[in-house]
C-alpha positions as CSV (number, residue, x, y, z in Angstrom):
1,X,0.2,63.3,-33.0
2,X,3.8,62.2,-33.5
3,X,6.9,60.9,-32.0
4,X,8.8,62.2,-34.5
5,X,8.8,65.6,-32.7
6,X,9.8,65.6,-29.7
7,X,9.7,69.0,-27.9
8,X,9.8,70.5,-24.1
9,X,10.5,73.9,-22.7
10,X,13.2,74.9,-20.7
11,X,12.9,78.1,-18.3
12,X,11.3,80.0,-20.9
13,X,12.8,78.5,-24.2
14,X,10.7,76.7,-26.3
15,X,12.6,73.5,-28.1
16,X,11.8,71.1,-31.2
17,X,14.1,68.3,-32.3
18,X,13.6,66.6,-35.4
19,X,13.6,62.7,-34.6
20,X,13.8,60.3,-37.4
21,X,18.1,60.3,-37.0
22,X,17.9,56.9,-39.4
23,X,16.0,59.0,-42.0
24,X,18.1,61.8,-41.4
25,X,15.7,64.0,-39.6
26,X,13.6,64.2,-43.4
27,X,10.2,65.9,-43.0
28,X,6.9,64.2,-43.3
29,X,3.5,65.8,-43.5
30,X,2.9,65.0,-39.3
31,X,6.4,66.5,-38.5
32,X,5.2,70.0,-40.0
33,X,1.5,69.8,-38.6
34,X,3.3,69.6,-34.9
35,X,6.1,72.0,-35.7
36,X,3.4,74.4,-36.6
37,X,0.8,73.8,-34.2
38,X,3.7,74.0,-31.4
39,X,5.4,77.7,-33.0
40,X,1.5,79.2,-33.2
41,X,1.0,77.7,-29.2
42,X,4.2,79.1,-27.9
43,X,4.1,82.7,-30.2
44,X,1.0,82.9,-28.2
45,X,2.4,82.2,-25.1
46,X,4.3,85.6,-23.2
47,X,6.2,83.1,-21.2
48,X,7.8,81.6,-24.1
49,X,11.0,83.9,-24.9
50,X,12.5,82.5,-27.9
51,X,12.3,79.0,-29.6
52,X,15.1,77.1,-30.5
53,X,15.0,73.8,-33.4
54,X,17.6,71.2,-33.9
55,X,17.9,67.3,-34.9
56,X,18.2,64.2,-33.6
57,X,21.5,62.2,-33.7
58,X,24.8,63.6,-34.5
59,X,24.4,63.2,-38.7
60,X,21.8,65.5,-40.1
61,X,19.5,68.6,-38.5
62,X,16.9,67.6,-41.7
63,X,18.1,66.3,-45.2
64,X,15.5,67.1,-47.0
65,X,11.4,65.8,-47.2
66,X,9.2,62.7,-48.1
67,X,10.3,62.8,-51.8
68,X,8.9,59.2,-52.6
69,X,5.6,60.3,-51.5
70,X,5.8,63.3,-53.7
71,X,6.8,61.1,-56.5
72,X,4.1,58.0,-55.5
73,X,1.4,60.8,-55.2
74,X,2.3,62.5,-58.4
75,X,1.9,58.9,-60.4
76,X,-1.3,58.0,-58.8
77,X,-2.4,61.9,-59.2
78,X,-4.0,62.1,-55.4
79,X,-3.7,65.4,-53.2
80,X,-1.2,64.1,-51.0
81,X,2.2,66.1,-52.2
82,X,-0.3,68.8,-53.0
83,X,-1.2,68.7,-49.2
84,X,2.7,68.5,-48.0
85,X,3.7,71.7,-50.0
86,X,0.8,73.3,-49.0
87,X,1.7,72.7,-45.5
88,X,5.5,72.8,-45.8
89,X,5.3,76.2,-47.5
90,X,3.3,77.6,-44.7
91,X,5.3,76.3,-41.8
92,X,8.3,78.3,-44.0
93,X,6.0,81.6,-44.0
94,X,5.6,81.2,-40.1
95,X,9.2,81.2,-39.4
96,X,9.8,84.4,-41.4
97,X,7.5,86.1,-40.2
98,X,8.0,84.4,-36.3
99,X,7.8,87.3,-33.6
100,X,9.8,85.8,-31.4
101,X,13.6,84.8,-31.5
102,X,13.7,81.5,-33.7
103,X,16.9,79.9,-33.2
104,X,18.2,76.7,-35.4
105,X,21.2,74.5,-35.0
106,X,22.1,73.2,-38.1
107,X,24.8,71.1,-37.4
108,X,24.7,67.9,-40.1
109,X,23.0,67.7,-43.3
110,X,21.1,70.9,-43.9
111,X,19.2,70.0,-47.1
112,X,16.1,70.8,-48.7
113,X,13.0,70.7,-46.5
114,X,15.6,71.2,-43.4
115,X,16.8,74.7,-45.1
116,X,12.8,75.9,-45.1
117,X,13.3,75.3,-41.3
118,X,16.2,77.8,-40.8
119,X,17.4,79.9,-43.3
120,X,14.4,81.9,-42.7
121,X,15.0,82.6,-38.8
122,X,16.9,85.0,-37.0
123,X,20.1,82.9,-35.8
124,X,21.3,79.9,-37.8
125,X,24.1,78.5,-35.8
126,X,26.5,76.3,-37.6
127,X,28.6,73.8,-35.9
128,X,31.3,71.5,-36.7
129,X,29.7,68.7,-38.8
130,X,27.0,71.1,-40.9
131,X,27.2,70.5,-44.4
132,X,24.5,72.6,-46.5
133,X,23.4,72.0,-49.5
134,X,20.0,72.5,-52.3
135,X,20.1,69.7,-55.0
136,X,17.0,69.7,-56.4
137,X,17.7,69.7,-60.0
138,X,19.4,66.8,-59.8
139,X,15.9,64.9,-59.1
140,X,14.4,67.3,-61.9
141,X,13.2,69.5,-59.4
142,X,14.0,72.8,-58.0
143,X,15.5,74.1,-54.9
144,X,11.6,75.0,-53.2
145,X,11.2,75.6,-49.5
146,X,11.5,79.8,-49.8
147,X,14.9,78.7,-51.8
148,X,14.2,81.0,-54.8
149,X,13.3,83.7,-52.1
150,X,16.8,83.4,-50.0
151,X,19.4,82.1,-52.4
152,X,19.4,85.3,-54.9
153,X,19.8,87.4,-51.4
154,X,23.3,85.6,-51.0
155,X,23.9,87.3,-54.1
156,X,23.4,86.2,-57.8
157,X,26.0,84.7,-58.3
158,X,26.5,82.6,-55.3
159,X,22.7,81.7,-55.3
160,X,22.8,80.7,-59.2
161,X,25.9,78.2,-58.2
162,X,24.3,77.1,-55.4
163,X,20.4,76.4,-56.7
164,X,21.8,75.1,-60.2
165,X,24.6,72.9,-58.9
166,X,23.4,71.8,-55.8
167,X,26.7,72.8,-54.5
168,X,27.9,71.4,-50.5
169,X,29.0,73.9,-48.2
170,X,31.1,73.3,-45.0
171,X,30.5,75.0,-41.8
172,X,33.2,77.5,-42.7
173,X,31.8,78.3,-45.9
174,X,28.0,78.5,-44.8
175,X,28.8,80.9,-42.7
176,X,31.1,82.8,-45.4
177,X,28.3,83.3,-47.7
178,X,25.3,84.4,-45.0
179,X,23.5,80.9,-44.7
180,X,24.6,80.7,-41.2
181,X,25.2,83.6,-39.4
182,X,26.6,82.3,-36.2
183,X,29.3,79.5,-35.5
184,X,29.3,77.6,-32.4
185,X,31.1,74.4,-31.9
186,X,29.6,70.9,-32.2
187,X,30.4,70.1,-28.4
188,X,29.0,73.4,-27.1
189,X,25.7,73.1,-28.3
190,X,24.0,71.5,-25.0
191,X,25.4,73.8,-23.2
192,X,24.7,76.5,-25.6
193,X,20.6,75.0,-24.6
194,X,20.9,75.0,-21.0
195,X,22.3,78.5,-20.5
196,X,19.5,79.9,-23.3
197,X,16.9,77.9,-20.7
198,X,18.5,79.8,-17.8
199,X,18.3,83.1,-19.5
200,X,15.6,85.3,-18.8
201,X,14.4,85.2,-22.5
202,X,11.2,87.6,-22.9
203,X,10.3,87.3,-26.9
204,X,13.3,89.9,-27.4
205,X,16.4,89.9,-29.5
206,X,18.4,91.3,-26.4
207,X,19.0,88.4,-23.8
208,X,19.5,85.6,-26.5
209,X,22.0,87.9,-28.4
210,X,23.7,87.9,-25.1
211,X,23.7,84.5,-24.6
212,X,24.8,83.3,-28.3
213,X,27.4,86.5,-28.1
214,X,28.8,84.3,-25.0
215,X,28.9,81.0,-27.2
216,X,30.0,82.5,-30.5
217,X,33.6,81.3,-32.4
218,X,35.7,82.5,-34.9
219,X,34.4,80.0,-38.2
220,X,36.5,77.2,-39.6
221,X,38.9,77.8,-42.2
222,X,37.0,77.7,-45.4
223,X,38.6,76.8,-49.2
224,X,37.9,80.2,-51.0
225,X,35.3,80.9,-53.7
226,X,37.4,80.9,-57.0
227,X,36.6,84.6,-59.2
228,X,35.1,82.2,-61.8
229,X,32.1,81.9,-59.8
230,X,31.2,85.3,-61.4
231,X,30.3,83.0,-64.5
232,X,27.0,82.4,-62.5
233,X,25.8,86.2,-62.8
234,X,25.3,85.4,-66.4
235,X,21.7,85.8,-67.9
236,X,21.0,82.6,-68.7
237,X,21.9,78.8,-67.9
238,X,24.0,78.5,-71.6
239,X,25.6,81.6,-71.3
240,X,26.8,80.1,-67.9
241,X,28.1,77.2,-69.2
242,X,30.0,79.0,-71.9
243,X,31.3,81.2,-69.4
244,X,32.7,78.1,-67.4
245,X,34.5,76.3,-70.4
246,X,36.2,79.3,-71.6
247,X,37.5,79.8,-68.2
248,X,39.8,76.9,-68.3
249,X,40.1,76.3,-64.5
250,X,39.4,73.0,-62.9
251,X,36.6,74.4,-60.3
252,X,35.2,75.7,-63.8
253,X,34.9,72.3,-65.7
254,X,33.7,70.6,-62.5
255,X,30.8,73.3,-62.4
256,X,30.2,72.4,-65.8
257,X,30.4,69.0,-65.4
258,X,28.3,69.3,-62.6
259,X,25.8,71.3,-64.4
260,X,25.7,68.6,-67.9
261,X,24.5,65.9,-65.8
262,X,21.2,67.5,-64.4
263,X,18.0,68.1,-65.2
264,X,17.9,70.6,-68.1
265,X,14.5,71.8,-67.7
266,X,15.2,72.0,-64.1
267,X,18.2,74.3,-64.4
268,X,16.7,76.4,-66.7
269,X,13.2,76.8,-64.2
270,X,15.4,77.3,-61.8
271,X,17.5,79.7,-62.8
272,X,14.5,81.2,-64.1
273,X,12.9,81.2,-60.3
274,X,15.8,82.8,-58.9
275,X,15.9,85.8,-61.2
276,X,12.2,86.1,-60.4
277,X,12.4,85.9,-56.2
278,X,15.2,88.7,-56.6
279,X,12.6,91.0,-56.4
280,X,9.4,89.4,-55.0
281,X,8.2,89.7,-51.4
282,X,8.6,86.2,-49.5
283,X,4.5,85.5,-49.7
284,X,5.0,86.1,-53.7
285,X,7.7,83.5,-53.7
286,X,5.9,80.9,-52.0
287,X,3.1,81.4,-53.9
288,X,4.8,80.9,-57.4
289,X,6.7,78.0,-55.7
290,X,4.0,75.9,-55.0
291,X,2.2,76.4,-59.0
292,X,6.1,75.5,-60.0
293,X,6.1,72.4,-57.8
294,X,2.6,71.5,-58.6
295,X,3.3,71.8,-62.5
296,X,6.9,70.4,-62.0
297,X,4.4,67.2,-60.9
298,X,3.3,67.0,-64.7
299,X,7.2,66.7,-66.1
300,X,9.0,63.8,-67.2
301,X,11.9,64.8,-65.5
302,X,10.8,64.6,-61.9
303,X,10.0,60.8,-61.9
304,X,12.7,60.4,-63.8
305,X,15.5,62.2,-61.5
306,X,13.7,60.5,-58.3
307,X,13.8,57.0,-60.1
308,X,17.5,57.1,-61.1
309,X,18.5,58.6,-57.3
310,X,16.7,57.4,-55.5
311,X,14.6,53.9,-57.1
312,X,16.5,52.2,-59.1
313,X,20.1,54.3,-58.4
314,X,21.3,53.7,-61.2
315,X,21.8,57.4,-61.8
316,X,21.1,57.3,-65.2
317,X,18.4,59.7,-65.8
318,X,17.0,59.8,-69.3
319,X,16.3,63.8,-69.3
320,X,13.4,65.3,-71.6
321,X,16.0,67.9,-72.8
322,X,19.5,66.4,-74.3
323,X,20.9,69.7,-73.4
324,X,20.0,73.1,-71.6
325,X,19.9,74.4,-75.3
326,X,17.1,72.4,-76.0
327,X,14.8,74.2,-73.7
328,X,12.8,76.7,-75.2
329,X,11.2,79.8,-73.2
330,X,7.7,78.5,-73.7
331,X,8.6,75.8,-71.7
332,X,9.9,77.6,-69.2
333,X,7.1,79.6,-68.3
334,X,5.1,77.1,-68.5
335,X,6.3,75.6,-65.5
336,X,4.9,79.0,-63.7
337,X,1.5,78.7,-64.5
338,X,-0.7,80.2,-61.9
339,X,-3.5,77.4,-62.6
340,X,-1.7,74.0,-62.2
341,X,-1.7,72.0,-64.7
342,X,-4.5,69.6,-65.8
343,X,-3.8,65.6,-64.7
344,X,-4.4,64.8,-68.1
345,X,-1.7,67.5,-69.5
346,X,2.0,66.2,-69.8
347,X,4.6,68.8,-69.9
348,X,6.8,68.1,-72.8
């Protein structure tokens, strides 16, 4: 058990909240037991019509997961991040495939572990303070959590920019590009609750489509994706960066920028992971997403991006790669190993 879950049903709406608000909702290994346990109870249950997920506190629906476990766990070479993906992964499965209505407010920080918990349900409502984002690589990782499954889906070129750059989107702009699909303002979200408790929800699309139809808004203004995003279709990491400096712009060099100080080896897997999940099933993805995270635990990279971030801060990471030119195919793929690799095997 946990207290930070906290959950009740109103009328016939099952409801989770996220509650760690000073950690920023972040996921632990408990938190996704009782999220799971609770969505296999109520899928179960005929008098639960729909189930809706948000976060505690008015900063962050989820900002991610337990990174310095993964990291600790990785150095002392126990089972425990094995046991986190493993269970993480699944919880992401179950809300794709949820029969019922599976409704998340993402207002806040929607990072990381928090995007396995919506991007893959039905409604993803937006409100006034949601600011998404996947930055993975730089921590010399990859954006995980069904993110090589969803991102390419947004379109290539948008998911590219997003996975490789860790890109922040607004509420106005999460809802441009498909992440959110509905918009509901910041202060109407209780009340958005208490009239989806009052509805007579019956594991249907119909009565909560009438209910969010009733609650919906025009989006926020959004700044406009500059053309030279189209850099991002390109059909490698390189290429994309030579696309970006001979475009001259100032979004362009800031991509670049942006791109020069991560992981190399991360941008190239990922990029690598994306053009992949384009074309696998979502039980594929997962599947080649948890050998990538367990192998990713056998890179220099990864402790090195969580110690400069998040240890130490200096953010200074000393990258295996000096530049995404350096990383050669072989290394790539090795990184998507279906056996994970040996403790004793360093990934060079």
């Amino acid at each position: 058990m946990t207290d930070e879950i906290q959950y009740r049903i109103i009328g016939n709406l099952g409801h989770i909240t996220l509650n760690r608000p000073k950690a920023l909702n972040a996921l632990t290994y408990a938190m996704c037991e009782k999220i799971t346990e609770l969505l296999l109870e109520w899928q179960g249950k005929p008098e639960i019509g729909a189930v809706l997920i948000d976060g505690m506190g008015d900063r962050a629906f989820c900002a991610g997961g337990d990174v310095i476990l993964l990291h600790d766990s990785g150095k002392a070479g126990d089972t425990r991040a094995e046991e986190f993906w493993r269970i993480e992964y699944a919880l992401n499965e179950l809300i794709h495939c949820y029969s019922k209505p599976y409704i998340s407010l993402i207002d806040g920080f929607v990072m990381g572990g928090g995007v396995g918990l919506s991007v893959h349900g039905k409604y993803r409502i937006a409100g006034d303070a949601t600011i998404f984002a996947m930055p993975e690589t730089g921590i010399g990782y990859f954006p995980d959590v069904g993110g090589t499954y969803f991102l390419p889906r947004l379109g290539m070129n948008i998911g590219q920019w997003l996975g490789l750059t860790g890109a922040r989107l607004d509420a106005g702009q999460t809802c441009y590009v498909g992440i959110a699909n509905i918009y509901v303002p910041t202060d109407k979200h209780q009340d958005l609750i208490q009239a989806l408790g009052k509805a007579d929800l019956d594991g249907t699309d119909f009565r909560v489509k009438e209910v969010l139809k009733a609650f919906s808004q025009v989006p926020p203004d959004h700044d406009v994706i500059p053309k030279a995003i189209a850099a991002f279709s390109c059909s490698s990491v390189p290429e994309i960066l030579l696309s970006l400096d001979n475009d001259n712009s100032e979004w362009a060099a800031k991509q670049a920028k942006n791109i020069r100080r991560k992981s190399p080896l991360a941008m190239c897997v990922t990029f690598e992971a994306l053009r992949r999940g384009e074309s696998m099933t979502f039980r594929q993805v997962m599947t080649q997403e948890l050998d990538i995270s367990l192998n990713f635990l056998k890179t220099q990279d990864f402790y090195e991006g969580i110690r400069a971030q998040l240890i130490d801060k200096d953010r200074n990471p000393k990258w295996s790669h000096a530049s995404v030119d350096k990383v050669s195919s072989t290394q790539i793929d090795r990184l998507f190993r279906k056996t994970a690799i040996p403790p004793q095997e360093f990934i060079t």
